[in-house]
C-alpha positions as CSV (number, residue, x, y, z in Angstrom):
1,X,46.2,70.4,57.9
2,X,48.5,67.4,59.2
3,X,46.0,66.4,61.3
4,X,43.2,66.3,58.3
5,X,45.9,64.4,56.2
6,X,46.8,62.2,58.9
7,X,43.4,61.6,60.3
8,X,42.4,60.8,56.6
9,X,45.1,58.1,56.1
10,X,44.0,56.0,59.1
11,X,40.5,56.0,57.6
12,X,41.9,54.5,54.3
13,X,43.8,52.1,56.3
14,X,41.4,51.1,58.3
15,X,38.9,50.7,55.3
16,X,41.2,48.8,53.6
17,X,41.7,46.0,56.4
18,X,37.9,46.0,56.5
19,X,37.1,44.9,52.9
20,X,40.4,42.5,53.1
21,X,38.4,40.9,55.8
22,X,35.3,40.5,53.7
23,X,36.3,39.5,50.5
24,X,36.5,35.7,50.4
25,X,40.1,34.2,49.4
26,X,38.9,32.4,46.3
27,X,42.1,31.0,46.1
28,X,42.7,29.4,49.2
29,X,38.9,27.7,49.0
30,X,39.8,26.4,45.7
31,X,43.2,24.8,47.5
32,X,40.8,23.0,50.1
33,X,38.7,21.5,48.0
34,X,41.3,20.2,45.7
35,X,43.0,18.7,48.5
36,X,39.9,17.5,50.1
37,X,39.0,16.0,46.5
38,X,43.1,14.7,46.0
39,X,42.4,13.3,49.3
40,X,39.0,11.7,48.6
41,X,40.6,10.1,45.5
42,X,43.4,8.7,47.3
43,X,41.3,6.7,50.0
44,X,39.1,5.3,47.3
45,X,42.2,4.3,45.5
46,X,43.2,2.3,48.5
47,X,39.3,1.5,50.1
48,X,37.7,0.7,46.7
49,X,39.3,-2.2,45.5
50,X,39.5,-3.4,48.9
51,X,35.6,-3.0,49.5
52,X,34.8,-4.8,45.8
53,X,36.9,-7.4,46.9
54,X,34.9,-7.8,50.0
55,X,32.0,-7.6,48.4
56,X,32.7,-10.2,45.9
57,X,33.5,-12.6,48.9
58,X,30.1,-12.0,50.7
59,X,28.1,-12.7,47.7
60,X,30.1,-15.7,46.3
61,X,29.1,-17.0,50.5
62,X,26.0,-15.8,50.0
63,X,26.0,-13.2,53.2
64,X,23.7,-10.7,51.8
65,X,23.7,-8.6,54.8
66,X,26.8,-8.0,54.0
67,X,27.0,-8.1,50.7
68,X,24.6,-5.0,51.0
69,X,26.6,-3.6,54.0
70,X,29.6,-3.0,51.9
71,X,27.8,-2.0,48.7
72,X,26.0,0.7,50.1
73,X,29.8,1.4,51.6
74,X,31.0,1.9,48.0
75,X,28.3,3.8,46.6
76,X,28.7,6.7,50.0
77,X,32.2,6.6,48.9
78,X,32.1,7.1,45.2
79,X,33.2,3.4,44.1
80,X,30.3,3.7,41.9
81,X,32.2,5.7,39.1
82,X,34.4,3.3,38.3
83,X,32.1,0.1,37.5
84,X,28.4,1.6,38.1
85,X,26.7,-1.9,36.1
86,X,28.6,-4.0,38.4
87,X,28.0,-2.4,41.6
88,X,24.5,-1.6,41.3
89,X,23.7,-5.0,39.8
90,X,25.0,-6.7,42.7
91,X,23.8,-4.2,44.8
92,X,20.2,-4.8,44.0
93,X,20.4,-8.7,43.7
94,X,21.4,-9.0,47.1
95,X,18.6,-6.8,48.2
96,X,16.5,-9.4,45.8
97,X,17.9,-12.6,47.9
98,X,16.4,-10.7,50.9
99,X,12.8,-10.5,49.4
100,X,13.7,-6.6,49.6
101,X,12.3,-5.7,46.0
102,X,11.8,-2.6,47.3
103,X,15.0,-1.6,48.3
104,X,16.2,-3.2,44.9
105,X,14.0,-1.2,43.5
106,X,15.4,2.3,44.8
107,X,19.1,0.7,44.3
108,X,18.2,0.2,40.6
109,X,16.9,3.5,40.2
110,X,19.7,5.4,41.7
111,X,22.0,3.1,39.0
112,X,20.1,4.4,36.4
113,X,20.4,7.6,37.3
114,X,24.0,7.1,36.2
115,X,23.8,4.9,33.7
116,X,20.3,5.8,31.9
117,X,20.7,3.2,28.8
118,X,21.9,0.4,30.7
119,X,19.7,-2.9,29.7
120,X,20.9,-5.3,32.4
121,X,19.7,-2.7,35.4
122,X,16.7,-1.8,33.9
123,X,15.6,-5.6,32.7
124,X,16.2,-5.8,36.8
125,X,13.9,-3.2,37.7
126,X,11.9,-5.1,35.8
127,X,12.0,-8.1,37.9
128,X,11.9,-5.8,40.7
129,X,8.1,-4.5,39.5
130,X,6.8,-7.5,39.1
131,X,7.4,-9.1,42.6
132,X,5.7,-6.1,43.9
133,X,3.0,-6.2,41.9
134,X,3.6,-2.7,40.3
135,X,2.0,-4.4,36.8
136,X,1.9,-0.2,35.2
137,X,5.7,0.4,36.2
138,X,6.9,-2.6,34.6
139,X,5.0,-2.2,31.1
140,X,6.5,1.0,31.3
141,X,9.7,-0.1,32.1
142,X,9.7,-3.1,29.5
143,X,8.5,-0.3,26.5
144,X,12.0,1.7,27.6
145,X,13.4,-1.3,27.0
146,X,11.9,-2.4,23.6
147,X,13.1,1.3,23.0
148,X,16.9,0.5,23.9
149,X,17.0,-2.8,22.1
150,X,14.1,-3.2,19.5
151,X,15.3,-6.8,18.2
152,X,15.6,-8.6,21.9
153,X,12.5,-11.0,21.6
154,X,12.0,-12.0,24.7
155,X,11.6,-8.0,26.1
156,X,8.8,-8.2,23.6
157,X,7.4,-11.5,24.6
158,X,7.1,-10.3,28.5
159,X,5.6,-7.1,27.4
160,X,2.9,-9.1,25.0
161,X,2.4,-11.3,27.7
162,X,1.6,-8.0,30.3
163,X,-0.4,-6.5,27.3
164,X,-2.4,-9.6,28.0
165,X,-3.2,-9.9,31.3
166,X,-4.0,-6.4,31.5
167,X,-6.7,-7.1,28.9
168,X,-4.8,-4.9,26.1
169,X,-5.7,-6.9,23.3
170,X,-4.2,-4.5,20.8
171,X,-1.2,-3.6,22.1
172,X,-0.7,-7.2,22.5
173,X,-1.4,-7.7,18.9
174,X,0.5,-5.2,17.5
175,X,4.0,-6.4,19.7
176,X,3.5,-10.2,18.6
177,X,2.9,-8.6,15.3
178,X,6.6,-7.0,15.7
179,X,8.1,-10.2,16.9
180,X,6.8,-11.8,13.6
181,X,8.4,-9.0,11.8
182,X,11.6,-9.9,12.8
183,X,11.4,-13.6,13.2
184,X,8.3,-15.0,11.0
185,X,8.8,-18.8,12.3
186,X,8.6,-17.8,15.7
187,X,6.1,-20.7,17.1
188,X,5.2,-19.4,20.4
189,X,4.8,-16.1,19.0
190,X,2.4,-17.5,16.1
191,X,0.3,-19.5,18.8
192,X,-0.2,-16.4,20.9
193,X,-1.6,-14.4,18.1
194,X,-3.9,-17.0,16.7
195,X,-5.4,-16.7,20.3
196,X,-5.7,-13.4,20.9
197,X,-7.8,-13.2,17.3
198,X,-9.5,-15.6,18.8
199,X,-10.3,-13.9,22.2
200,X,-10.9,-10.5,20.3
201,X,-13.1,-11.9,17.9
202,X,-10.9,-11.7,14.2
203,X,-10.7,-14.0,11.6
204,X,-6.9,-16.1,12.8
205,X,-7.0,-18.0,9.5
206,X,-4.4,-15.4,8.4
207,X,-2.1,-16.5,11.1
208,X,-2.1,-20.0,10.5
209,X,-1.9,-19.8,6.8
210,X,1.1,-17.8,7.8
211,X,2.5,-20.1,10.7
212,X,2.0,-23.1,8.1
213,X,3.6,-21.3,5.1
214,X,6.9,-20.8,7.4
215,X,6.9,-24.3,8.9
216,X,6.1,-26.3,6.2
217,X,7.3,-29.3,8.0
218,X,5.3,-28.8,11.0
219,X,3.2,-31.6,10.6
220,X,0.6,-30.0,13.7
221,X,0.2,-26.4,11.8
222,X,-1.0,-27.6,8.8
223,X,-3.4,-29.9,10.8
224,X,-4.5,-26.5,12.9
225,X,-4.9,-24.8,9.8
226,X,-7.3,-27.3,8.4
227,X,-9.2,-27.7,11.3
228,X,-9.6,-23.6,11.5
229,X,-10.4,-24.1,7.7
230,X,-12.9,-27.0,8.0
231,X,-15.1,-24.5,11.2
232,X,-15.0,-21.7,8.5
233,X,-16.6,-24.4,5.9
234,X,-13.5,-24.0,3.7
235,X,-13.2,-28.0,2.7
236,X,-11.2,-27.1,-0.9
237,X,-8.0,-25.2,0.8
238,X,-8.3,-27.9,3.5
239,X,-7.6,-30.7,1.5
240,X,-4.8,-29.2,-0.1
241,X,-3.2,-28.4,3.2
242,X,-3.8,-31.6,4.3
243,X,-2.3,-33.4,0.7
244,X,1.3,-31.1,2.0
245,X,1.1,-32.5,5.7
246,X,0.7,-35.9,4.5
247,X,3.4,-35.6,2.3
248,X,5.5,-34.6,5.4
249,X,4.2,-37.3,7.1
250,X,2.3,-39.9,5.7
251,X,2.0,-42.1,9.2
252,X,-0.2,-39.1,10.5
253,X,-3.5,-40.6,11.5
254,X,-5.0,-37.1,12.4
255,X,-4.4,-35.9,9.0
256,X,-5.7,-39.1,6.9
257,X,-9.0,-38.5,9.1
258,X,-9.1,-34.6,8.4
259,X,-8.9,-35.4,5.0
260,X,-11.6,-37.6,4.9
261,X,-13.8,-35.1,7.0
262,X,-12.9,-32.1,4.3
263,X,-13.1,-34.4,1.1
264,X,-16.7,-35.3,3.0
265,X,-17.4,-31.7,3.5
266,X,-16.6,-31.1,-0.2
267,X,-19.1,-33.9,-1.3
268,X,-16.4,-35.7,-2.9
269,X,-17.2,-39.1,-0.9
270,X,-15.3,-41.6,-3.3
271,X,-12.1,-39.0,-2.0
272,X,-13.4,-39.2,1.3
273,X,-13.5,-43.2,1.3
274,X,-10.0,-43.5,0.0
275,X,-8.8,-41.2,2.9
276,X,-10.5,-43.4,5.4
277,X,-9.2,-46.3,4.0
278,X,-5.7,-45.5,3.8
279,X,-6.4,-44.4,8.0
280,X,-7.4,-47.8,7.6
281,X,-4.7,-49.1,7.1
282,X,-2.6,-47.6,9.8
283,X,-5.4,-48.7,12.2
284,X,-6.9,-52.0,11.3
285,X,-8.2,-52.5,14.5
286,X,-10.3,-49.3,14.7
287,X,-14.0,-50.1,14.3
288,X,-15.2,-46.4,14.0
289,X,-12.9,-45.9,11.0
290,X,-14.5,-49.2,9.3
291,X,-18.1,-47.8,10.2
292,X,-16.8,-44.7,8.8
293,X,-16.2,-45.9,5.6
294,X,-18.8,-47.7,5.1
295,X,-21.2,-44.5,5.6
296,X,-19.2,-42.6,3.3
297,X,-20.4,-44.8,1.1
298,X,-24.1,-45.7,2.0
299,X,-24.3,-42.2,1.3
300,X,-23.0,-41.7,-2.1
301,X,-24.6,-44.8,-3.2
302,X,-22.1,-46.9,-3.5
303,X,-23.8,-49.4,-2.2
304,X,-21.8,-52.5,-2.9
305,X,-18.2,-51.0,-1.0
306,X,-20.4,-50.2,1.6
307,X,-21.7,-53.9,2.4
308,X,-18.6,-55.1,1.8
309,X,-17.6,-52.6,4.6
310,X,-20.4,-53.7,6.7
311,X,-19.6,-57.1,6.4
312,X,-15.9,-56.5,7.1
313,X,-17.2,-54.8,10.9
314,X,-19.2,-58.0,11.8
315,X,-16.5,-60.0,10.6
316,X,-14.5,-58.0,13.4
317,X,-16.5,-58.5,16.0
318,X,-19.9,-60.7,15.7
319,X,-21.1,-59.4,18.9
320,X,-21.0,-55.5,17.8
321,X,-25.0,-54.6,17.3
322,X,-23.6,-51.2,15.7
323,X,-22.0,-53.5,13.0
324,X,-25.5,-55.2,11.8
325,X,-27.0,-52.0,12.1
326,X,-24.7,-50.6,9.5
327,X,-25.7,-53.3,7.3
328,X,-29.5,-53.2,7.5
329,X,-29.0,-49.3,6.8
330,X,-27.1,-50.0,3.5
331,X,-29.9,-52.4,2.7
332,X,-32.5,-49.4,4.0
333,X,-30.8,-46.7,2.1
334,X,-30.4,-48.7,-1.2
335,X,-34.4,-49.9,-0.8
336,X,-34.7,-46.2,-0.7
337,X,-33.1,-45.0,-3.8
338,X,-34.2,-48.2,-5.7
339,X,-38.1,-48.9,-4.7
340,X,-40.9,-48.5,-7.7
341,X,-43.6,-46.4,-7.1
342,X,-45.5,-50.0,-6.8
343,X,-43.6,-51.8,-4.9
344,X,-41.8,-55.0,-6.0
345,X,-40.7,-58.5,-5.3
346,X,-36.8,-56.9,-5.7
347,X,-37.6,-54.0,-3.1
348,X,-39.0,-56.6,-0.9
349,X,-36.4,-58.9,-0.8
350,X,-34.3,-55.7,0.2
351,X,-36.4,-54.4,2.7
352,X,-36.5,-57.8,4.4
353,X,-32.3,-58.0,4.3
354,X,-32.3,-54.3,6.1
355,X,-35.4,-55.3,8.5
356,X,-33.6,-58.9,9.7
357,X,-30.5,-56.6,10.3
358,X,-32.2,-54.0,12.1
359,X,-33.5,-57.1,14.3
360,X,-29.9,-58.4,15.0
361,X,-29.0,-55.2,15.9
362,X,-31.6,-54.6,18.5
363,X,-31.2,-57.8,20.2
364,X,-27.4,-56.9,20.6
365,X,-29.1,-53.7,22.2
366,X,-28.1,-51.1,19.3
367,X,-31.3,-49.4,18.7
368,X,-30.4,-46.4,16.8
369,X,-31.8,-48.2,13.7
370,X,-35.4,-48.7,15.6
371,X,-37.1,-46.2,13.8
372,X,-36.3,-47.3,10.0
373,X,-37.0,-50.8,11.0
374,X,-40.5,-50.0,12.3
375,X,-41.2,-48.0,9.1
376,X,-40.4,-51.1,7.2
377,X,-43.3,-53.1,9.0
378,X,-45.4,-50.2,9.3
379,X,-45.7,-49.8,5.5
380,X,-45.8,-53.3,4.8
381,X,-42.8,-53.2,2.4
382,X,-41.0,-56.4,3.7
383,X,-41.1,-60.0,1.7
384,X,-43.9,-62.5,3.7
385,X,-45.3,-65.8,3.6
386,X,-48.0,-64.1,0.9
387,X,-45.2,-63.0,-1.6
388,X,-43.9,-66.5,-1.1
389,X,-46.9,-67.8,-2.4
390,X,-47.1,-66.3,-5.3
391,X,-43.6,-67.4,-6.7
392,X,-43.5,-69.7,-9.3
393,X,-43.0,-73.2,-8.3
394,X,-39.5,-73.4,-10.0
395,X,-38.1,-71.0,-7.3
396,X,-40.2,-72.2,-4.7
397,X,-38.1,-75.8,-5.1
398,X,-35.1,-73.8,-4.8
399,X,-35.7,-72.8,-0.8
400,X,-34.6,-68.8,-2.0
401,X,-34.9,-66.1,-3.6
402,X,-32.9,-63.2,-5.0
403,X,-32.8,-60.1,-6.7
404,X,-32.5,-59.4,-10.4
405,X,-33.0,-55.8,-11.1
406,X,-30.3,-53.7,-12.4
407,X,-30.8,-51.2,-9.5
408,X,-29.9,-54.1,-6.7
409,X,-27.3,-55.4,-8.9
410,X,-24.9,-55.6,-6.3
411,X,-27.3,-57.3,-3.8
412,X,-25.7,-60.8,-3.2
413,X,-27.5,-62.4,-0.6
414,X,-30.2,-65.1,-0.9
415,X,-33.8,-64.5,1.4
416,X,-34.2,-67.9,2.8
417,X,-37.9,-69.4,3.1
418,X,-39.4,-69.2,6.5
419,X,-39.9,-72.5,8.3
420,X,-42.9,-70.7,9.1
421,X,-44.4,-70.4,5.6
């Protein structure tokens, strides 16, 4: 029985050794890692400030190698806790110095992977996208950031711009809509959307109407506006838009000669003369604007302004054929309005003023007159040595004759005889 007893004893004991061999000392493990991790925290406590001190040097002197040398030293060590931003800002600019947007690229990543919400890394994965051409990524990564900080304009500006060139009209539309949410004066903002209507087809009047309304001193959006009103035959609103610009700025050339196009358009020609005349003024060298005016008024029949106009070119320069043109076609216009159904002595006399002009105007080769003056000989309108003949002798002895009707009332001028007759 001692023997069983005793024989059963060892077998507990040696059991017992046994499992004190296998069961791990939980206790002593957790020791060693403390002390490795006390340890750890020790030598970055002496390396780390050490290694950001280096690091700062080789990037103030511009030694990227190293600069990324010793960053990628700090990150293996665990630096990074302490200042992630810095260390893997700097980290990935140097890598940019280097043309290595690649490298940046998987630096910035690995930052963000600690610091998920941080702006300045991911506006320089940004930058790190677009120099390799990954067009997708960056969208992406500007939309994360429109996320983080929905009032930065110029995250919205890039990404509108990137909507762009990837042909995403809408998107594009809808973000410079959002800028002009939170800033409605924004220019650039404003001139973008007006194109991309444009491109995409839509009405941009709204825009400008809008871009004017918040820039009312902006002497170049109202004159936008009223051009884009004037191509959507919208004369009325113009020339109120125009009347603000000019109050703005009443030196503005461009806008007295808009306003004269949209009082034109709006058949209010005595409105439109006055416009011209005050650009006129500002120009008084500017033959176009004189020839201008003085079809504004051929064709509302005021035919007297519009000689004097005429007469106002030539006296400008005697060797412009344009300039006697103008005037035979004041003479041709009025013959036109005022001629009986038989014609008379009157409507002679005028037809003969427009033909001798046409004629002046030729032989200063300006022919764009050619065809009313051949339709003046061709129906045998003009005053000749027959009509001369027939005059009483009283007026004959004068060497002249003239107008009297009421309808050429403002005609002046005296039809010499011909030598001829």
């Amino acid at each position: 029985m001692k023997e069983i007893r005793l024989s059963k004893l060892v077998s507990i004991g040696v059991a017992a050794i046994f499992l004190s061999m296998c069961v791990p000392p939980e206790d002593n493990e957790n020791n060693e890692d403390a002390a490795f991790e006390a340890y750890l925290d020790s030598l970055r406590e002496v390396r780390c400030p050490r290694l950001m001190s280096s690091a700062a040097e080789y990037y103030k002197n511009r030694d990227w190698p190293s600069t990324i040398r010793v960053y990628r030293e700090l990150v293996d060590l665990g630096c990074d806790r302490d200042d992630p931003e810095e260390i893997y800002q700097y980290y990935a600019i140097a890598h940019e110095y280097l043309g290595q947007f690649d490298s940046s690229e998987f630096v910035l990543v690995k930052g963000l992977q600690l610091l998920p919400n941080n702006v300045q890394l991911r506006k320089r994965l940004v930058y790190a996208y677009s120099k390799q051409g990954k067009t997708e990524l960056q969208i992406s990564e500007l939309i994360r950031l429109n996320d983080l900080v929905p009032d930065d304009i110029q995250i919205k500006m890039d990404l509108a711009e990137l909507y762009g060139l990837q042909e995403l009209y809408e998107d594009q539309i809808d973000i410079l809509q959002d800028i002009l949410d939170i800033d409605p004066a924004n220019e650039k903002a404003q001139s973008e959307i007006a194109i991309v209507y444009e491109m995409t087809g839509k009405d941009p009047l709204d825009v400008y109407r809008e871009r004017f309304r918040t820039n009312q001193n902006n002497v170049s959006y109202g004159i936008d506006l009223a051009d884009r009103l004037l191509l959507n035959d919208e004369p009325y609103e113009a020339i109120n838009i125009l009347k603000k610009v000019i109050k703005v700025d009443n030196s503005s050339k461009l806008a007295y000669r808009k306003l004269g196009q949209a009082y034109f358009m709006a058949d209010q020609l005595d409105e439109a003369s006055g416009a011209y005349e005050e650009l006129f003024k500002l120009n008084p060298r500017d033959v176009q604007i004189a020839i201008k005016i003085c079809d504004v008024n051929t064709a509302g029949q005021n035919y007297a302004k519009a000689l004097r106009w005429a007469d106002k070119l030539i006296s400008m320069d005697k060797n412009n054929g344009e300039a006697y043109g103008r005037k035979g076609n004041v003479y041709y216009k009025s013959f036109q309005d005022c001629r009986t159904p038989v014609i008379s002595l009157d409507d002679r006399i005028v037809a003969t003023f427009a033909f001798n002009n046409f004629n002046k105007a030729e032989k200063l080769n300006y022919k764009s007159f050619n065809s009313s003056k051949s339709w003046l000989k061709e129906n045998e309108v003009l005053f000749t040595r027959a009509q001369w003949f027939m005059l009483d002798d009283n007026v004959k002895n004068q060497g002249y004759v003239t107008v009297r009707s009421e309808c050429y009332n403002w005609v002046q001028e005296k039809l010499k005889k011909d030598p001829k007759w």
